[in-house]
N, C-alpha and C positions, 0 to 999 in steps of 0.2 A: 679319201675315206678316213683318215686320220681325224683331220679336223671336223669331219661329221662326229666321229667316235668321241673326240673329247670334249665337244661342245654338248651330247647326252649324257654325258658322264657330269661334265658341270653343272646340267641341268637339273639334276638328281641330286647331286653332295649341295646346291643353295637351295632348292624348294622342297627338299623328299619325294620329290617322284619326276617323271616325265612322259606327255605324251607326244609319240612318234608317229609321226604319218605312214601310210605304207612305203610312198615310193623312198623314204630315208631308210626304214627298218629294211628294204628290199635290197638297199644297196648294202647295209650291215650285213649281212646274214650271206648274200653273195660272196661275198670274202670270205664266208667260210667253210664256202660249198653247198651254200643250196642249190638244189635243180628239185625237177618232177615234184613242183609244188602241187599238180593238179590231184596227181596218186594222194598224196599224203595229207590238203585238205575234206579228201573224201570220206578221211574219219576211219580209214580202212584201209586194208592195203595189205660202230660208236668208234667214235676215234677211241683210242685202244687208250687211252687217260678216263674214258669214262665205264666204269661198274657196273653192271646191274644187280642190284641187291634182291635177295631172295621177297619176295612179295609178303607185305606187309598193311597194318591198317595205318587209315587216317587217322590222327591223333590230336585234338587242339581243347585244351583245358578253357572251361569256364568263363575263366577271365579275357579271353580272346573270343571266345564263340559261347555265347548266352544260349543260345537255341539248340547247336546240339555239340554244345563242347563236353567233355568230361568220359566220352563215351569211344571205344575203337569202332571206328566206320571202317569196315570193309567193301571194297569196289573191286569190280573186275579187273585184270591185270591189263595193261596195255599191250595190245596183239604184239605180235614178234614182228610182224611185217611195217610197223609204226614204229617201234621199238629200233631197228634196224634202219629206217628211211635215213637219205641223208638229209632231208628236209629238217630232220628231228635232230639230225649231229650237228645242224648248222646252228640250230636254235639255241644249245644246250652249249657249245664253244662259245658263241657268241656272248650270251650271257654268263658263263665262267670268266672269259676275257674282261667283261665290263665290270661286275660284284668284283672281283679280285681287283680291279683296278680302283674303286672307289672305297673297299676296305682297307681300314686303316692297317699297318705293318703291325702293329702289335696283337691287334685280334684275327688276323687274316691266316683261316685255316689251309692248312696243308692239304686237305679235303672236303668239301660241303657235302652235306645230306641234301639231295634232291631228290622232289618230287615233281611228277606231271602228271596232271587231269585234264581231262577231255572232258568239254562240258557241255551236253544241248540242253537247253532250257528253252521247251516248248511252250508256246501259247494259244487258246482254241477261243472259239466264239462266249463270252461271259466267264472266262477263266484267262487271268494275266498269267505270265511266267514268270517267277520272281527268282531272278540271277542271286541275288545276296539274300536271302529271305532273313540271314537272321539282322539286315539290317546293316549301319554303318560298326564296320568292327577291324581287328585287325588281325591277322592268320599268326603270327606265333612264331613267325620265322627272321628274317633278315633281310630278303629281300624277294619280290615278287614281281614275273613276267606274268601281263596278260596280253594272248594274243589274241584276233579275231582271225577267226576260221573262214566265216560263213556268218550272213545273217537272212535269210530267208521270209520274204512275207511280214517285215515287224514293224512296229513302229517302239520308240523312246528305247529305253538300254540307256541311260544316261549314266557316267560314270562321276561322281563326286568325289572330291579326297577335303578331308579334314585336319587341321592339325590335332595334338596330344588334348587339347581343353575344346573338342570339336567343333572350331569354328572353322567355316569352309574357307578353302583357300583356293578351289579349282575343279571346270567342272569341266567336259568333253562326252564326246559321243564315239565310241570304237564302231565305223561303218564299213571300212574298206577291207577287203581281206590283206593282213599284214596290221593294219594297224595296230598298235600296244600302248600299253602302260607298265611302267616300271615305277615299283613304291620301294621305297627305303622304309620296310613295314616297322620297324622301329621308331620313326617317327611321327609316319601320319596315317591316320583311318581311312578306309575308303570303303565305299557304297555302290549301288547301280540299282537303278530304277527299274520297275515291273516292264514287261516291253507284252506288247498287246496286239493282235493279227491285223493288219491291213485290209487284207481281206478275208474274215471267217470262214469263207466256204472255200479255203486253201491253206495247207500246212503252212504252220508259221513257229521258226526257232531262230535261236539264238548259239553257232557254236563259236568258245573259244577254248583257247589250251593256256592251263594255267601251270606256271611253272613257279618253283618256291625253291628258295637256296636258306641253307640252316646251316650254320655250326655247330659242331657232333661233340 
């Protein structure tokens, strides 16, 4: 597990980002105690180092989000029973263990500001879903877990990463549940394509959890 761990970590500090297949991210995340992943990708349902901060808005100025930056977005809070899964402690270790490991000593805080979203983005007959709608951008933070949940009924979700003068450098499709991307959002943009029903006359979504690490 070591050397899976430090070859996504390399992966990340030479290109700015990396994508993780499930059965890699399954073996991460096991090490930190995941179990009853069935409970907890149902969208329903802390090691004592992590917080929970009183409930707050979404927050990302202008220059990171054109479409609805500048403004506090409020969302429902993440149930207690999600909140509490250890599916969710494993996600939330694992990615502390790796940010901390690829931040530099000098800027590497004592504590991150995290957030996590849960995210379905529906698609119906002559209506796409548009995952990123406000387009190729970058959240505002330091670094960024996407994971796949669930994809139900879709087609395309394609995820693109850009560098700082946006030219693409990489592109993949998050299909499997487990699978992720990890951006070093400091560095590079990233985007995801409209994802559109298979089959119209069946629900068709896209869930994943999106997790963001900030210094406060």
């Amino acid at each position: 597990m070591t050397e899976l761990f430090t070859a996504v970590a390399e992966r990340i500090s030479r290109a700015g980002f990396a994508f993780v297949r499930a059965p890699q991210m399954h073996t991460l995340l096991e090490t930190a105690g995941l179990r009853d992943w069935g409970s907890f990708a149902a969208f329903r349902a802390t090691s004592a180092e992590i917080v929970r901060k009183p409930h707050q808005p979404h927050y990302q100025s202008r220059d990171y989000n054109p479409l609805n930056g500048g403004i506090e977005r409020w969302f429902e809070p993440v149930d207690d029973a999600v909140a509490r899964h250890p599916a969710l402690a494993a996600i939330l270790q694992t990615s502390q263990t790796l940010f901390d490991r690829i931040t530099p000593d000098a800027v590497r805080p004592a504590a991150w500001h995290v957030e996590i979203h849960q995210f379905r983005i529906e698609a119906r007959s002559g209506e796409e879903g548009q995952p990123t709608p406000e387009g190729m951008h970058r959240d505002g933070v330091d670094w960024v877990l996407v994971l796949m949940i669930r994809r139900e009924n879709i087609a395309s979700g394609e995820t693109t990463i850009y560098d700082l003068v946006k030219r693409p450098l990489g592109s993949f499709t998050l299909t499997a549940p487990l699978d992720a991307a990890l951006v070093d959002d400091s560095r590079v943009y990233h985007g995801v394509t409209a994802v559109t029903p298979l089959d119209p006359r069946l629900p068709a979504y896209r869930d994943v959890l999106v997790v963001t690490f900030r210094r406060e």
